[in-house]
C-alpha positions as CSV (number, residue, x, y, z in Angstrom):
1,X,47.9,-21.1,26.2
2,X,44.0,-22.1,27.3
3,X,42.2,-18.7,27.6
4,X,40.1,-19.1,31.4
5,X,36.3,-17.7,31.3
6,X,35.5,-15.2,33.6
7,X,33.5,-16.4,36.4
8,X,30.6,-14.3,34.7
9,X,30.7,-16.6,32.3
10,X,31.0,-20.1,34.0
11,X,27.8,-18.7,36.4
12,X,26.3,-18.1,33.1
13,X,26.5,-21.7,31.8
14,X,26.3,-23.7,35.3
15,X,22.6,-21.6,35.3
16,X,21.9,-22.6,31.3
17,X,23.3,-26.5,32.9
18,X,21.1,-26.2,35.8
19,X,17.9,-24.8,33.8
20,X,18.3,-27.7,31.2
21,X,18.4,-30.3,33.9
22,X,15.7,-28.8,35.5
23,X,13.5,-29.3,32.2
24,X,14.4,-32.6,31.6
25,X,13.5,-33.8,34.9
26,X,9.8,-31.8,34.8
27,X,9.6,-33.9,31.4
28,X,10.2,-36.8,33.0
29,X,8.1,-36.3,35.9
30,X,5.2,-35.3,33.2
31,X,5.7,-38.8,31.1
32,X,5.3,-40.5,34.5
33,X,1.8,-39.2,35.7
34,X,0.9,-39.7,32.6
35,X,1.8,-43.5,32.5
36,X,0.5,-43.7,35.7
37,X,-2.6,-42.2,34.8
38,X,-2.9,-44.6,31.7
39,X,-2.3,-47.4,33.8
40,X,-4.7,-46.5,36.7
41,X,-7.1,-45.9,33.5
42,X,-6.4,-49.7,32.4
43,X,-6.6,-51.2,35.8
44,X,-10.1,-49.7,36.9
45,X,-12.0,-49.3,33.4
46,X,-15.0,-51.1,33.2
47,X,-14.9,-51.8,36.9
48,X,-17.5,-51.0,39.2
49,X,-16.7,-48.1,41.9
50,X,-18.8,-49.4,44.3
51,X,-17.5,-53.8,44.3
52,X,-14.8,-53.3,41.7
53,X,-16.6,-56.2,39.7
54,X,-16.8,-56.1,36.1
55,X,-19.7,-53.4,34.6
56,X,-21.7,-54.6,31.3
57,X,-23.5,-51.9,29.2
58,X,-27.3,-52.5,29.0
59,X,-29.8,-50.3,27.0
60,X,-31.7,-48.3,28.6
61,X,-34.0,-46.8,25.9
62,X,-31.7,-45.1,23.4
63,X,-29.1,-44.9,26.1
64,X,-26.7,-47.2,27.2
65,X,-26.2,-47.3,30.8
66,X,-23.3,-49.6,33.0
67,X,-24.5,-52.0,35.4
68,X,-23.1,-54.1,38.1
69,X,-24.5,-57.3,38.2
70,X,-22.4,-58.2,40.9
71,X,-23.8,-55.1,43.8
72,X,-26.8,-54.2,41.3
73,X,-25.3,-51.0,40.7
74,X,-26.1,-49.1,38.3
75,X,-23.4,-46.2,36.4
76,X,-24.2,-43.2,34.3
77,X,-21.5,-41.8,31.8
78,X,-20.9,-37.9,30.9
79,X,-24.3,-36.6,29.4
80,X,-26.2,-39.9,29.8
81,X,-28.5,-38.9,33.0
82,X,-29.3,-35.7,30.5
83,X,-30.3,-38.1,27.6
84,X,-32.1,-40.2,29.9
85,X,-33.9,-37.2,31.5
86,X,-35.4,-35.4,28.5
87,X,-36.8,-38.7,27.7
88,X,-38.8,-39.3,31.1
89,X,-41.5,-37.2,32.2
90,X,-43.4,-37.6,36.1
91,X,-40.8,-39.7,38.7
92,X,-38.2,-40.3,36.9
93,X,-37.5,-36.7,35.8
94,X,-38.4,-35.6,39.4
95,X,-35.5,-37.7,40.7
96,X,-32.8,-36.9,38.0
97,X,-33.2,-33.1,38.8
98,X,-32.1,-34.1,41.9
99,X,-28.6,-35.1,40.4
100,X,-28.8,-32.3,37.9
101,X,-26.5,-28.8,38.5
């Protein structure tokens, strides 16, 4: 004859049941955002915020800067406005400090 658990012990597992689902679907939910966030990554790299046009990297001195040819706009990356900064004294500086923390 089939020994029943106690009720102690079916709370005991349904929790355990529960808890594992509940991982499984946080997982899930986590490989989602970050698909999503690798394919909002894909869709808008390279793209102008302003037109959503195509950007092209230019030179400018030893840094390379994106431009829109499209709006004229022009995009810094992390660091570049820095780089660009400690190179150019008088206006230019002036008007980076602005954008500066």
């Amino acid at each position: 004859m089939p020994v029943k658990p106690s009720s102690s012990e079916e709370e005991y597992f349904a929790r355990q049941e529960a808890e594992r689902r509940r991982k499984l679907a946080e997982e899930r939910q986590a490989m989602l955002l970050a698909e999503e966030r690798e394919r909002e990554r894909a869709l808008h790299f390279m793209k102008c915020p302003k037109c959503g046009m195509q950007l092209e990297e230019i030179a400018f001195g030893e840094v390379h800067v994106d431009k829109c040819f499209s709006c004229e706009g022009i995009w810094l990356d992390k660091g570049e406005i820095d780089a660009i900064q400690g190179r150019e004294a008088g206006f230019m500086g002036r008007l980076l400090n602005v954008f500066r923390q």
